[in-house]
C-alpha positions as CSV (number, residue, x, y, z in Angstrom):
1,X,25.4,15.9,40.8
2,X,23.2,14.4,38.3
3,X,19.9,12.9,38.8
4,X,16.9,11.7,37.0
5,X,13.5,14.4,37.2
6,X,11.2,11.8,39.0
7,X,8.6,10.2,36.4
8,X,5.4,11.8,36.4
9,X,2.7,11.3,34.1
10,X,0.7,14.6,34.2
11,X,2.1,15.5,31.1
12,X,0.1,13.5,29.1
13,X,-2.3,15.7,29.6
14,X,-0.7,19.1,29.8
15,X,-3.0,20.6,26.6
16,X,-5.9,18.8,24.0
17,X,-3.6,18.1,21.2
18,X,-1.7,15.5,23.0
19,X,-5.2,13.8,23.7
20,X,-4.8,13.7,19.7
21,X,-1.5,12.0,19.8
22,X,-2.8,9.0,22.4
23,X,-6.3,8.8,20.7
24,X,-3.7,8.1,17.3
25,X,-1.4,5.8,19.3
26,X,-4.8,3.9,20.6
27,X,-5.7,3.5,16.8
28,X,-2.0,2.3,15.8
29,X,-2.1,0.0,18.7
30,X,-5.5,-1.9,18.1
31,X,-4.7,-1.8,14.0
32,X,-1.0,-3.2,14.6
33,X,-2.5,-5.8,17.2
34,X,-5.5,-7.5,14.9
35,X,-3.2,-7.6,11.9
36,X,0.1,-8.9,13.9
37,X,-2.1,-11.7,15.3
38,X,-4.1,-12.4,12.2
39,X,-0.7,-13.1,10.3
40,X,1.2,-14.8,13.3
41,X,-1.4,-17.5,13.9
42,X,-1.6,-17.8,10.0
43,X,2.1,-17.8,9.7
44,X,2.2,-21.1,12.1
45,X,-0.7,-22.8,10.5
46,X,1.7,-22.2,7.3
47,X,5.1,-23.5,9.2
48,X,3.1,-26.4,10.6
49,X,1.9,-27.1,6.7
50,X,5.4,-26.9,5.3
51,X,7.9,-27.9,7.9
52,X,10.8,-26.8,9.2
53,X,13.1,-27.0,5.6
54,X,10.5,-25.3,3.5
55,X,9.6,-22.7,5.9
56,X,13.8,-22.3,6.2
57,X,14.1,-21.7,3.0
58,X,10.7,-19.4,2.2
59,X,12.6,-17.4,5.5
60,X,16.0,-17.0,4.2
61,X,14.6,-15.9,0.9
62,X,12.8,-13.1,2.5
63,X,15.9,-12.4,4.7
64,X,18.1,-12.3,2.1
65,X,16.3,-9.9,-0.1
66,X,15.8,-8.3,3.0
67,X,19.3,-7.1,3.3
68,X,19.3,-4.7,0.2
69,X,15.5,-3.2,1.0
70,X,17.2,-0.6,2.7
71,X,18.6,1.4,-0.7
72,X,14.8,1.1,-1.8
73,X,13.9,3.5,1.1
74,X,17.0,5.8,0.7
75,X,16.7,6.7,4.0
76,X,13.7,9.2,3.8
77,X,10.9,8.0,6.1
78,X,11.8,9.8,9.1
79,X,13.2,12.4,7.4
80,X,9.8,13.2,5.7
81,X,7.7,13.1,8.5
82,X,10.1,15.5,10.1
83,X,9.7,17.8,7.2
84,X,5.8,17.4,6.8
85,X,5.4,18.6,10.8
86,X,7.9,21.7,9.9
87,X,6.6,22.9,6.8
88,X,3.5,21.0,5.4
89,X,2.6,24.0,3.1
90,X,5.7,22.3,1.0
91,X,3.8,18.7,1.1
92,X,3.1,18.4,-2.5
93,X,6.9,18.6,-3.3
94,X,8.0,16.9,-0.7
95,X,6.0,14.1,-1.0
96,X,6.6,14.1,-5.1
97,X,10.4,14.5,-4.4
98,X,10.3,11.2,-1.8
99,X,8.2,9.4,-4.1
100,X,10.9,10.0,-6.9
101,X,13.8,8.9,-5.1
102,X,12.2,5.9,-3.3
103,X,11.0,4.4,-6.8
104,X,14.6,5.1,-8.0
105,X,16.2,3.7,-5.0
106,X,13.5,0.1,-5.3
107,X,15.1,0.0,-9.2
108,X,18.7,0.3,-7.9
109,X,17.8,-2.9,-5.0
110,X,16.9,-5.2,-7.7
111,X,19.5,-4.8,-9.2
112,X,22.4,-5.2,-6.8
113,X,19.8,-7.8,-4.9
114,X,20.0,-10.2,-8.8
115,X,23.3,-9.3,-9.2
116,X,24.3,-10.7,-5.0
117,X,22.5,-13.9,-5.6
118,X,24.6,-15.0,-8.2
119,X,27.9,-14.0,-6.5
120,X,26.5,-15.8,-3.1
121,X,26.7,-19.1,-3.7
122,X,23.0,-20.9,-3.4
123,X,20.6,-22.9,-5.2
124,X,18.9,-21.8,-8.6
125,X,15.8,-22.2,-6.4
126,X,16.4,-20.4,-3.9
127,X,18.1,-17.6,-6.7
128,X,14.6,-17.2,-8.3
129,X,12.6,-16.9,-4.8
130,X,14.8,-13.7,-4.0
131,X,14.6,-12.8,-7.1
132,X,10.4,-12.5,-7.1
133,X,10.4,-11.3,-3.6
134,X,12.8,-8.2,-4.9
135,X,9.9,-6.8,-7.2
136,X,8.0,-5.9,-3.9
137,X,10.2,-3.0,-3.7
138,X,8.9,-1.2,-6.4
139,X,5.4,-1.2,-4.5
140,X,6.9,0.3,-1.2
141,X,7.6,4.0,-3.0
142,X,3.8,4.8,-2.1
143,X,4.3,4.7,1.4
144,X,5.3,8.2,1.5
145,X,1.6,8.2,1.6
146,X,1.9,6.7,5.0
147,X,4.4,9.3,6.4
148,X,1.9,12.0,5.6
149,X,-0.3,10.5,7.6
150,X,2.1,10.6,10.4
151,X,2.7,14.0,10.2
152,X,-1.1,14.8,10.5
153,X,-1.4,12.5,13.2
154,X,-3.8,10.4,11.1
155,X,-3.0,6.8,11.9
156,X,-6.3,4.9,11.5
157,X,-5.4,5.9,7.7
158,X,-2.2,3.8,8.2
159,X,-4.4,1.5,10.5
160,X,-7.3,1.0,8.0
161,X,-4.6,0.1,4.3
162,X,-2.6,-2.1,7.1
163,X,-5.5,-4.0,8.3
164,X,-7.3,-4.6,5.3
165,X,-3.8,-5.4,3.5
166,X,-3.1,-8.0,5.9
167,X,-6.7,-9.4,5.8
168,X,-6.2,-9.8,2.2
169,X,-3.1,-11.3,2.9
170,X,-4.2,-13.6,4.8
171,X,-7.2,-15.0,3.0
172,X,-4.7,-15.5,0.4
173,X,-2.1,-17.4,2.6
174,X,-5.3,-20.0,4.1
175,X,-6.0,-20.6,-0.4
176,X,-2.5,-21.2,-0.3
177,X,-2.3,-24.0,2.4
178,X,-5.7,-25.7,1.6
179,X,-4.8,-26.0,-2.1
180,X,-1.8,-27.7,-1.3
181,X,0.4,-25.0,-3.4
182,X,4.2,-25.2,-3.5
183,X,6.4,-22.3,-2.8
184,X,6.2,-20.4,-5.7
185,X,2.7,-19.6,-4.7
186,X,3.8,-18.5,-1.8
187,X,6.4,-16.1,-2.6
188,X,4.3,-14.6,-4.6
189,X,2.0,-13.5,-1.6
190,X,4.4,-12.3,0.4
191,X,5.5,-10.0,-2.8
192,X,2.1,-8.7,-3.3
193,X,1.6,-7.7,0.6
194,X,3.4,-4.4,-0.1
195,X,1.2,-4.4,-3.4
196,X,-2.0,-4.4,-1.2
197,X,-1.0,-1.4,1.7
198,X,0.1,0.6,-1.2
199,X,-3.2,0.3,-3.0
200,X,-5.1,1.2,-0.3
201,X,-2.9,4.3,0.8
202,X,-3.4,5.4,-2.3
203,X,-7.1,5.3,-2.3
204,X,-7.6,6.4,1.0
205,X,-5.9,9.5,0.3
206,X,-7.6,10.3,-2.7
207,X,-10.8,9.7,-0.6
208,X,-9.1,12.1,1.7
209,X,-9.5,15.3,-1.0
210,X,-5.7,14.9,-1.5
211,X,-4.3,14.5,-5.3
212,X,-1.1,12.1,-6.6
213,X,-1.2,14.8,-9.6
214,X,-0.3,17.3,-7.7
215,X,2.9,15.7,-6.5
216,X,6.0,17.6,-7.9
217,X,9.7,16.5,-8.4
218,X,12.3,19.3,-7.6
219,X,16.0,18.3,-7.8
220,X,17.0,20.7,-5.4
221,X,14.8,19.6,-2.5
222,X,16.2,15.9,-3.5
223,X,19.6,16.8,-3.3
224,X,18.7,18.3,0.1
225,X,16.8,15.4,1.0
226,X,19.9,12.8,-0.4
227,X,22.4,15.0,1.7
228,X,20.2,14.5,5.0
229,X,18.7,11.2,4.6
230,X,22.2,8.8,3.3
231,X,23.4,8.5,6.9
232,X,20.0,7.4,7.9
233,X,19.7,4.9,4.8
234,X,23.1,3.4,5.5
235,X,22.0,3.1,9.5
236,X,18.7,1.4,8.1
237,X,21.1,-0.7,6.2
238,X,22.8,-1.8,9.4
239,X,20.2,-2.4,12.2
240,X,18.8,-4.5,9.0
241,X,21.5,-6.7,8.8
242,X,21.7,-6.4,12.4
243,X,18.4,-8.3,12.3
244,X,18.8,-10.6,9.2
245,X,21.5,-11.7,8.4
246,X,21.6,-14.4,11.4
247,X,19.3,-16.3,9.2
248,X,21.2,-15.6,6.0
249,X,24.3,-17.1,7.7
250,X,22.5,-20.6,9.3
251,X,21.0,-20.7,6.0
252,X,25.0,-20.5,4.4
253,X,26.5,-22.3,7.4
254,X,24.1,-25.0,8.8
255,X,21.1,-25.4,5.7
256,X,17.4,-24.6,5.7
257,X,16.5,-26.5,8.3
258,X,18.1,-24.7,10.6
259,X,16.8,-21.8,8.8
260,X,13.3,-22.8,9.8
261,X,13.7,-24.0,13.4
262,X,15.8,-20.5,14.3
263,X,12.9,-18.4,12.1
264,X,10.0,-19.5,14.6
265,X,11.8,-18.3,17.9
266,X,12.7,-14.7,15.9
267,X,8.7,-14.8,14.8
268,X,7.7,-14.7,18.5
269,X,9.9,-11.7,19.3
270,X,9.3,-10.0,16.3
271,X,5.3,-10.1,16.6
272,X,5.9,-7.3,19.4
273,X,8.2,-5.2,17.3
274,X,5.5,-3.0,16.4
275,X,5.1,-1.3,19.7
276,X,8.3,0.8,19.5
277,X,7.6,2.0,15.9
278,X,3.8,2.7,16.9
279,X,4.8,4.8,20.2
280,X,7.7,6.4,18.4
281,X,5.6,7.1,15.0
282,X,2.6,8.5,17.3
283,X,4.5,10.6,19.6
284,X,7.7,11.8,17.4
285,X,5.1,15.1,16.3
286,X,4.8,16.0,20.1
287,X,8.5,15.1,21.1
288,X,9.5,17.3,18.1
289,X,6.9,20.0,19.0
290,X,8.4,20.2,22.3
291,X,11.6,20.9,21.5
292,X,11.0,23.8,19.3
293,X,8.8,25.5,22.3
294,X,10.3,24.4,25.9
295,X,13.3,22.1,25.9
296,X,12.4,21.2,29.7
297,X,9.3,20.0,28.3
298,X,11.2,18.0,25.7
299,X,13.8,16.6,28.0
300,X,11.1,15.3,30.0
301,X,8.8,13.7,27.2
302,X,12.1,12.0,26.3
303,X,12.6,10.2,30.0
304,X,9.0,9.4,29.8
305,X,9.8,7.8,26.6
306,X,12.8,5.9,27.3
307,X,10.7,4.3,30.4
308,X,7.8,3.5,28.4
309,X,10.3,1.4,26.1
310,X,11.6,-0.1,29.0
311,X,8.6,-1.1,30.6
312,X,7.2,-3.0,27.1
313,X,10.1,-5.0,26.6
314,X,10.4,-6.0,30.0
315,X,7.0,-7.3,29.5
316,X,7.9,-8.9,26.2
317,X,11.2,-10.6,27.2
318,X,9.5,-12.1,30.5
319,X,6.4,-13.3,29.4
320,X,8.1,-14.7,26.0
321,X,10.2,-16.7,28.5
322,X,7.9,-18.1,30.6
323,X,5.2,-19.2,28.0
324,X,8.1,-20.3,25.4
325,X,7.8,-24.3,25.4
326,X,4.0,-24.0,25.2
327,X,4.1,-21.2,22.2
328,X,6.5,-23.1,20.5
329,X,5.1,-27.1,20.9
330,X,1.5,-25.7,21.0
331,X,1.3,-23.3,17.7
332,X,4.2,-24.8,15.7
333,X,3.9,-28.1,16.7
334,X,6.6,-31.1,18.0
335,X,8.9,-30.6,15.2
336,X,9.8,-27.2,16.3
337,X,10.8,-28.1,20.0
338,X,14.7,-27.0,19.2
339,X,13.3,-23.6,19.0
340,X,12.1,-23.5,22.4
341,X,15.9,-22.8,23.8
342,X,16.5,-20.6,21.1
343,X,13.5,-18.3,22.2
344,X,14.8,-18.2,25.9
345,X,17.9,-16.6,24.8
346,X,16.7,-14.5,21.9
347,X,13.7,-13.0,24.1
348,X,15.7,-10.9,25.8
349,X,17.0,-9.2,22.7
350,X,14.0,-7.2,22.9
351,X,15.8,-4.6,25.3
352,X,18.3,-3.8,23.1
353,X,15.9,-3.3,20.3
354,X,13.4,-1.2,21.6
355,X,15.7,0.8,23.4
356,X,17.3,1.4,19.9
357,X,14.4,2.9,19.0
358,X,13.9,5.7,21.6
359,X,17.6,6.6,20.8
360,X,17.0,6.8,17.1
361,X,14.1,9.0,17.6
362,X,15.8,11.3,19.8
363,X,19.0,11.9,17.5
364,X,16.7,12.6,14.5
365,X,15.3,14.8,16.6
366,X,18.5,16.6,17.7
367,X,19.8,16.1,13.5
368,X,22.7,13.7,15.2
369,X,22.2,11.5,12.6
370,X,26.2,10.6,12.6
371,X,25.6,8.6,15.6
372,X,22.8,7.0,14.6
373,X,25.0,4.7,11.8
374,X,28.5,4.7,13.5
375,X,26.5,2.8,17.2
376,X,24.5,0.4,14.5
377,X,27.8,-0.2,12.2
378,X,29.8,-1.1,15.5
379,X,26.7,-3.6,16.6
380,X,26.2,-5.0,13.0
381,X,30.1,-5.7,12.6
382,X,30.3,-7.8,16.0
383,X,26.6,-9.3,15.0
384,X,28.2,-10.4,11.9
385,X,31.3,-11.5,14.0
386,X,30.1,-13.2,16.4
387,X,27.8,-15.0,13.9
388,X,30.5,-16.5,12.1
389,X,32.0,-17.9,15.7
390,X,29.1,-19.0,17.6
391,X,26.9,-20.6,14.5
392,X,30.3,-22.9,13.7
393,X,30.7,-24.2,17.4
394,X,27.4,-23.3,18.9
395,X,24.8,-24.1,16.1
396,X,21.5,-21.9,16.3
397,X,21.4,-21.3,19.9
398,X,24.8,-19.8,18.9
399,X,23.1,-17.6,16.4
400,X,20.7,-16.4,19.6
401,X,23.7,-15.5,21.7
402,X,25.3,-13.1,19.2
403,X,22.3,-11.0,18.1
404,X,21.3,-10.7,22.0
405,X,25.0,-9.1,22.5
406,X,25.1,-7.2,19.3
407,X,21.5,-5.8,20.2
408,X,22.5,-4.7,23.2
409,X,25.4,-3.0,22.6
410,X,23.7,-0.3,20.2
411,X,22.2,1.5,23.4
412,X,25.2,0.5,25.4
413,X,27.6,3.0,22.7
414,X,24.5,5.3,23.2
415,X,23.8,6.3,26.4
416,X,28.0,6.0,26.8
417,X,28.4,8.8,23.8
418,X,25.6,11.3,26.4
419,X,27.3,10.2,29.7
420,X,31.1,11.0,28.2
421,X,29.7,14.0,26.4
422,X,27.6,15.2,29.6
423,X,24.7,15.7,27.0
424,X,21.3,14.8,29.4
425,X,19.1,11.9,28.4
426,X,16.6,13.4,30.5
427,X,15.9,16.6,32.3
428,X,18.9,17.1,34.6
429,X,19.5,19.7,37.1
């Protein structure tokens, strides 16, 4: 018979270097928390300024863009920090080689991302928005940066270019509102964000002792890289539209108000969003460490995992609930009340999501990466689905409904594929 290994936290402290990896999850955490906030309370000073129908269609820019940003990663992120933990001595190439085919994947996203606004149909306006935002692709090749820092267990690095970016940010969004600027102002700041982090990856790893000279390009290791990494751009792809295009298809179906009033219940599920990626980008070294020395060990820091996910959006999904009406009325103001019921619904999405993310991490680890894309394509084709049904008869709350199915169905396929396939989730005996 199966059973679950009861949870037990001694093994977060079984040797000193996993002190490292919660010492680097504490620095993630605070970094991720001051910037989040700093932006979200910004980001409803902004809404409040321009109203729902501006701030739909400043959103469904961004989301639409959004949908092609995954060819400008071309799937190498994880990928790269895997790498960097397994052989660093190769990090010059490697991070050369991932610099190489990020830039030349941000070139390819403008491109198709021009050439989809004009075969969408939408406003010139709107056309030039996407258009400006699509040049902020270019700037997110440097992040490779970042996933060295990963590897080395470095995150106040990350912390530090990601704090000051979005202080900068910031400043420049507060200009923006007192001034009285129109939108094309505004775009433009949310183009230069990437512009900022990358900056400041750059000079903190020159300050580091590290070179960008020494960087070097081998065609080989990027064919090995493209060979790997395509299932895990085209699943980025996915659990990207899985995310967006809800907004793209109000803004098609129902306008930019709608746009607007459905963006501010996503922005107060998606301020949380960062504690999955920081506990996965902090402890992915020591889940993949474990596995190469004691798979007991590994099966175990995996339950541990999947309960710590859990736990956090339990906590999100409740307290998002309870507080909604006075989150909603009190930071965005009156106009935004339709939100509120949107926010009940989409709150719980939250499960879904950040259970995603402990099965992602685990299937990189196990190089399942096959499973990975086909769970997301099967959630992005009934997001998309369900989008087109619910939006017509339901309106936004509609909109809700279907990504809270869709989102949960990616760990539903999941933990089916290891229950069918008797492969253990956690330790089993």
């Amino acid at each position: 018979m199966t059973k679950i290994t009861p949870v037990s936290y001694r093994w977060l402290w079984e040797h000193d270097g996993f002190k490292r990896y919660f010492f680097n999850t504490g620095w993630m955490f605070a970094g991720q928390v001051f910037a989040l906030l700093l932006s979200f309370f910004i980001g409803a000073w902004m809404a409040r300024y321009l109203g729902p129908e501006d701030y739909g269609t400043i959103n469904y820019a961004l989301a639409f863009a959004g949908l092609f940003g995954f060819i400008a990663s071309f799937g190498v992120d994880s990928i790269l920090v895997r790498e960097l933990v397994k052989t660093p001595e190769k990090k010059e190439e490697l991070l050369g080689t991932s610099f190489t085919l990020k830039l030349l994947g941000a070139l390819i996203a403008i491109i198709i991302t021009i050439i989809a606004t004009f075969v969408v149909k939408q406003s010139s306006f709107n056309r030039i928005l996407i258009i400006i935002f699509t040049t902020s692709f270019i700037f997110q090749s440097v992040n490779v940066v970042s996933a060295f820092f990963q590897s080395r267990v470095e995150a106040k690095n990350n912390v530090w270019a990601q704090v000051i970016a979005g202080m900068v940010s910031s400043v420049l969004k507060i200009i923006f509102i007192l001034s009285g600027a129109d939108l094309w102002w505004l775009i433009l700041i949310f183009t230069l964000d990437a512009c900022w982090q990358s900056l400041l990856l750059v000079l903190i790893y020159r300050r580091r002792g590290h070179r960008l000279s020494a960087w070097r390009l081998s065609w080989s290791l990027a064919r090995q890289i493209v060979s790997t990494s395509w299932l895990l751009m085209l699943s980025a792809a996915v659990s990207f539209i899985l995310l967006r295009i809800d907004q793209v298809m109000i803004g098609q179906i129902l306008g930019t108000v709608e746009v607007g009033l459905y963006a501010v219940a996503v922005k107060f599920v998606e301020v949380w969003y960062f504690l999955p990626a920081i506990i996965s980008a902090s402890l992915f070294p020591a889940i993949l460490n474990a596995k190469k020395t004691d798979i007991n060990i590994y099966q175990r820091r995996l339950s541990h995992f999947f309960v710590f996910m859990l736990i956090f959006a339990l906590f999100v999904a409740l307290g998002t609930v309870a507080l909604s009406y006075y989150l909603v009325v009190g930071l965005f103001g009156a106009e935004y009340l339709p939100a509120v019921a949107v926010l009940r619904v989409y709150a719980w999405s939250s499960l879904g999501l950040f259970l995603n993310w402990a099965f992602y991490q685990q299937l990189i680890a196990e190089n399942r990466l096959s499973l990975i894309f086909f769970s997301n394509f099967a959630g992005m084709i009934l997001n998309v689905c369900l989008n087109f049904l619910f939006i017509n008869r339901f309106a936004i709350i509609g909109a809700a409904w279907a990504t809270l199915i869709s989102y949960l169905l990616v760990p539903a396929i999941m933990f089916g594929y290891f229950r069918l396939t008797k492969k253990p989730l956690v330790n089993e005996s």
